[in-house]
BANUTOR-131321 format. One line per field, with one value per residue (C-alpha): chain; x, y, z. Coordinates in pm, whole numbers, plus 50000, padded with zeros to 5 digits. Each point is the difference from the previous one (the first is absolute). Layout:
<pts>
ch	(A;...)
c1	(X;...)
c2	(Y;...)
c3	(Z;...)
</pts>
This chain:
<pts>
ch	(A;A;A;A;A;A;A;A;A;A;A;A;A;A;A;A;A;A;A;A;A;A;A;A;A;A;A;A;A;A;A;A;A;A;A;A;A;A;A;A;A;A;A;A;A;A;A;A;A;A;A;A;A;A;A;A;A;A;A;A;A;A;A;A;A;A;A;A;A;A;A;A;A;A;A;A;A;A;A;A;A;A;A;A;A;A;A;A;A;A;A;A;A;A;A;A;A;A;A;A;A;A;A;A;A;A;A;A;A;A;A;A;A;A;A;A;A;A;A;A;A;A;A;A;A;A;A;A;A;A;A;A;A;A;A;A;A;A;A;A;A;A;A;A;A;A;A;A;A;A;A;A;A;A;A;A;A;A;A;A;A;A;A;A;A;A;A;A;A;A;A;A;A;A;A;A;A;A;A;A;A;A;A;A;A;A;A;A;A;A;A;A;A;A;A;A;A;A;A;A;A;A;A;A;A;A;A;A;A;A;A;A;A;A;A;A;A;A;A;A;A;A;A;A;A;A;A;A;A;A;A;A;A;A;A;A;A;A;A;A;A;A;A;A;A;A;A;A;A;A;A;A;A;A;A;A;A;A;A;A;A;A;A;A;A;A;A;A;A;A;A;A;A;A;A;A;A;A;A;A;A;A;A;A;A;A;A;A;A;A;A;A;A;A;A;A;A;A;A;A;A;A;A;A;A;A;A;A;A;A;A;A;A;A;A;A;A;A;A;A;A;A;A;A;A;A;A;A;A;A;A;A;A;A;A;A;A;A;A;A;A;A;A;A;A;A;A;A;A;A;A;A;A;A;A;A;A;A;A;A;A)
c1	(57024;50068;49663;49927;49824;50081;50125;50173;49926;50314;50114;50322;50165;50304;50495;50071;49791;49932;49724;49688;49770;49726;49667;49739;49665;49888;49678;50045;49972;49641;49885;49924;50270;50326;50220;50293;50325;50346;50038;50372;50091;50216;49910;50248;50321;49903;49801;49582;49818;49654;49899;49976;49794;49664;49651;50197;50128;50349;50010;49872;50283;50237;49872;50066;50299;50114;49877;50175;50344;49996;49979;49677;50086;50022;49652;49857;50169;49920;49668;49977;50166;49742;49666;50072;49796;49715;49885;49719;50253;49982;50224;49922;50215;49782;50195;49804;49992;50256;50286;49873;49997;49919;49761;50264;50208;49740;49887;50333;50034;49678;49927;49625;49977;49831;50264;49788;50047;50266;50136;49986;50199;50273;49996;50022;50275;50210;49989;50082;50297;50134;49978;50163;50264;50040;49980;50281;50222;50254;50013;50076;50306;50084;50004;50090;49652;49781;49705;49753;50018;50038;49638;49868;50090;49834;49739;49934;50165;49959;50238;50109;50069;50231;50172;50069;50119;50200;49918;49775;49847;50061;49676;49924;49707;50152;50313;49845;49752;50290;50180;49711;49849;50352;49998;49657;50021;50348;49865;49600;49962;50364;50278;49804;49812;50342;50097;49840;50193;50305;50038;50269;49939;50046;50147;49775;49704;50052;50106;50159;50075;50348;50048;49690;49901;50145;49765;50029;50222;50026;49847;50069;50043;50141;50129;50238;50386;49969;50266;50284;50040;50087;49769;50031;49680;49979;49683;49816;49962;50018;49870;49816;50147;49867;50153;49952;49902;50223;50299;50109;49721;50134;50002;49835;49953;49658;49994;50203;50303;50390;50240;50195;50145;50105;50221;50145;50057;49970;49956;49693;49797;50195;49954;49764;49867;49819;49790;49860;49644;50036;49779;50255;49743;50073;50334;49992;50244;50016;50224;50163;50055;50186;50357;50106;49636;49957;49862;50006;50265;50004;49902;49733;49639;49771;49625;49760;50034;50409;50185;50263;50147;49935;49827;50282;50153;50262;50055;49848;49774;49850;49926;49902;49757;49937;49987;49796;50029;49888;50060;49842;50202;50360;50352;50238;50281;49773;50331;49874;49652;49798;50196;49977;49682;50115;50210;49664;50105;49682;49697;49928;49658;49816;49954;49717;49713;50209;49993;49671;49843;50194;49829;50309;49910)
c2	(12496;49654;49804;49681;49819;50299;49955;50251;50117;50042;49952;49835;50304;50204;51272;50199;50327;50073;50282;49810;50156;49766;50060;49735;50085;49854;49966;50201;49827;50095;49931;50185;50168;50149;50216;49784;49988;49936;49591;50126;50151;50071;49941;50013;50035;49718;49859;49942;49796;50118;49859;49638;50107;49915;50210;50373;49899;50127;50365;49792;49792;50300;50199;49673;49951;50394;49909;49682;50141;49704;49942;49981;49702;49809;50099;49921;49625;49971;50039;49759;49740;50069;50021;49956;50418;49755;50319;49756;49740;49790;49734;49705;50140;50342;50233;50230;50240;50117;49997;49675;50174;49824;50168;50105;50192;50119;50184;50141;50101;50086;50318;49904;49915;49669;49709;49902;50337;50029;50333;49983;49648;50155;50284;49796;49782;50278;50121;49622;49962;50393;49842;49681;50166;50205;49731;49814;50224;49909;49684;50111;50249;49725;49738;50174;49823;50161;50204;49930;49652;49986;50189;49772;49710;50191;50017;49645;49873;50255;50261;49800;49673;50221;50182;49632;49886;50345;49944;49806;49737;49640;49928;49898;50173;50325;49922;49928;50317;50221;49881;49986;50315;50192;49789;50114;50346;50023;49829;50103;50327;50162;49931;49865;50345;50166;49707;50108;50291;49843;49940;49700;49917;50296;49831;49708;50117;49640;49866;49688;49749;50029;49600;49893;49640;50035;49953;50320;49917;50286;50330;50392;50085;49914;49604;49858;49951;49617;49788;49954;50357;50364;50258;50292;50083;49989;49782;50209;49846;50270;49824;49694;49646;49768;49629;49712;49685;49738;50217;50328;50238;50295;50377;50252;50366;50079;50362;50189;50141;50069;49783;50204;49699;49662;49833;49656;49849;50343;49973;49870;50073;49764;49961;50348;50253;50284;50249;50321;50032;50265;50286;49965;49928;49642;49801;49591;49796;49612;49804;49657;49893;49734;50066;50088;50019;50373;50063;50404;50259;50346;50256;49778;50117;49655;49999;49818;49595;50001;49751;50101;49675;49662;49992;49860;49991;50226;50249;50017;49747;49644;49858;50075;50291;50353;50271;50288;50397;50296;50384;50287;50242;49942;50019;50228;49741;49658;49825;50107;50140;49700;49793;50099;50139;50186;50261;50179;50070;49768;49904;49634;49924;49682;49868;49772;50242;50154;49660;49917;50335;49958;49608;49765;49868)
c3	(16556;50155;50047;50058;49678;49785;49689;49863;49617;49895;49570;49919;49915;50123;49950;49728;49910;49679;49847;49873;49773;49992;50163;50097;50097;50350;50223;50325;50344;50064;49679;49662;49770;50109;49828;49786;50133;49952;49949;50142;50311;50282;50354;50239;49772;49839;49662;50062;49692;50056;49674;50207;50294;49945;50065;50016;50312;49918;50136;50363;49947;49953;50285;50221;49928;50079;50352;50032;49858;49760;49650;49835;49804;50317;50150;49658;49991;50383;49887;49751;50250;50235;49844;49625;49991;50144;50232;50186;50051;50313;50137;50255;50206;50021;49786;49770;49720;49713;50288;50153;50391;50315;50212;50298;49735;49806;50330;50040;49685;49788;50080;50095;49663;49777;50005;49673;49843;49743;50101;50352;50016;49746;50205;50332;49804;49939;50390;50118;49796;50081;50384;49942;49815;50271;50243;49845;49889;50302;49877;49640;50135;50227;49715;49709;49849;49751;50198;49717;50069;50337;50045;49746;50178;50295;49857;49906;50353;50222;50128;50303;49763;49856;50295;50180;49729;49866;49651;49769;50210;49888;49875;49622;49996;50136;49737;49685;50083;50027;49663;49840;50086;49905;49644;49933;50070;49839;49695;49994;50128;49980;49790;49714;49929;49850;49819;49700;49993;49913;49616;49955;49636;49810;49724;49981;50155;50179;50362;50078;50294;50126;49972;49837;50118;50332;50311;50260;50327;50190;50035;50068;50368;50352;50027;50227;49765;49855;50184;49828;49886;50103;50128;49776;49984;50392;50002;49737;49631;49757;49716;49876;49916;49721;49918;49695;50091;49819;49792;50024;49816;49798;50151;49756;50030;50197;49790;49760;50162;49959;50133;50295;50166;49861;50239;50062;50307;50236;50332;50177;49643;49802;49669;49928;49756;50119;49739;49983;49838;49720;50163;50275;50301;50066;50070;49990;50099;49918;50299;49996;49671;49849;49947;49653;49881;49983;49633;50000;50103;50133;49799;49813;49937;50004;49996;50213;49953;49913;50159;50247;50111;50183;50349;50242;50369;50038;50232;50353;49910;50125;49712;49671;49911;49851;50270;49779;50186;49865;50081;49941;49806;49839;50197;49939;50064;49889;50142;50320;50053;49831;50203;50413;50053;50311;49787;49928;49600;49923;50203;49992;49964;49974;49601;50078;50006;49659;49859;50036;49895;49661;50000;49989;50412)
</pts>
């Protein structure tokens, strides 16, 4: 919530559902020994890392977010933003507890309960954010805007902020809260749980950076289309951009993988290659390359670390970088579904939390 003085605790950090079969074993709210459960799960449709919430407070987490209608992932990184799991918190500006409440909507919406109680503000978290996503919902149909963030920027603001100004108010605070809440619960608590149940080095055993040297540019998720080129992706990013300071670095193969697509010059991609790991659950595509650079051809099997060509600037590009995607699953056609996400052959997910679970972010 928006307070004066407060400063939020939130890390530098920024849905695919996978089976996980490792269990963790966790404290329970109250105290003592719970059973262990699934570091893995699914709340809401989507992916839940319980393995990351600390002091068995997962299952509270969960049960919020059924009563909100929102993933748990984002409770769990709201949390962190707002108390750092500090439940005896307290701000100057008279917020308190795991949630960081003031007083007037912690009377609306604790359920008589302790603000300083763990379970009782999760609980109460849960039933603010179902309201404000209730609240604002005309605003989302209204706006095509994403709900999720619309009630998290509620909740930092206020409803109202939000209503006048039918979106995301323009405040920093409120903005960076958003983004950073959605990185953090993308990253932390949701899609990195199945990332280690993709193996992309089968030959090798080894993972590698798609451009290695390169500094990160851009990341997974909705952006406004760079001027100066088309919107294809109608405002969405569906992958993650890396670029070398100085020369042009060298593309290499982040996992083992047959080449399905090696193309020059095509379209908005450019210069491309795109690869299919060899247990067949992950396409990656490599964007933008250097004309006549391409060091592989269709039909080849390379392993983790081979060179594919020269990072460039063709295609629907503004300058000079390597736009990295990845899939889940391999296209039929590769000449078409690792190459418009819309076609629903492959899903596109986002390869950062893949990328760092295998270590090379």
């Amino acid at each position: 919530m928006r307070k004066a003085g407060l400063f939020l605790l939130i890390p530098a950090l920024p849905i695919l559902i996978v089976s996980c079969l490792l269990l963790v074993a966790v404290l329970s709210v109250g105290g003592g020994t719970a059973p262990a459960q699934a570091a893995c799960t699914s709340v809401n449709g989507k992916s839940f890392n319980q393995e990351q919430i600390p002091n068995g407070w997962g299952a509270a987490v969960a049960k919020a977010a059924k009563t909100a209608g929102v993933p748990a992932s984002v409770l769990a990184a709201q949390l962190e933003a707002e108390s750092g799991w500090n439940p005896n918190a307290k701000s100057p500006g008279g917020a308190s507890g795991l949630a960081q409440f003031m007083p007037g909507t912690w009377e609306s919406y604790g359920g008589g309960g302790d603000v300083l109680n763990p379970a009782h503000a999760i609980a109460a978290q849960g039933r603010y954010m179902g309201a404000l996503v209730k609240q604002l919902l005309p605003v989302a149909k209204n706006t095509g805007q994403d709900i999720i963030r619309l009630a998290l920027a509620g909740y930092n603001a206020g409803p109202g902020a939000v209503q006048a100004a039918k979106g995301i108010p323009a405040f920093a605070e409120t903005r960076d809260y958003v983004d950073k809440i959605m990185r953090t619960a993308q990253e932390k608590y949701g899609d990195s749980c199945p990332a280690s149940g993709f193996e992309i080095g089968a030959l090798t055993g080894k993972s590698s950076h798609p451009l290695p040297g390169s500094t990160f540019t851009s990341g997974y998720g909705p952006r406004p289309t760079p001027a100066g080129t088309l919107n294809i992706g109608g405002n969405f990013h569906y992958g993650i951009d890396f670029a070398t300071p100085g020369a042009a670095g060298t593309v290499v193969a982040v996992m083992d993988m047959k080449i399905v697509i090696a193309h020059e010059l095509q379209s908005s991609s450019g210069t491309w290659v795109a690869g299919v790991s060899l247990d067949g659950k992950l396409t990656a595509t490599y964007s933008h390359m250097e004309a006549g650079s391409l060091r592989v051809k269709e039909g080849d099997t390379v392993s983790a670390g081979t060179p594919l060509g020269t990072e460039g600037a063709t295609g629907n590009v503004t300058g000079r970088h390597l736009h990295f995607e990845m899939y889940q699953g391999a296209p039929k056609d590769p000449r078409l579904g690792a190459v418009d996400p819309k076609l629903g052959e492959v899903k596109p997910i986002d390869p950062t939390p893949i990328l760092k679970g295998k270590g090379v972010l």
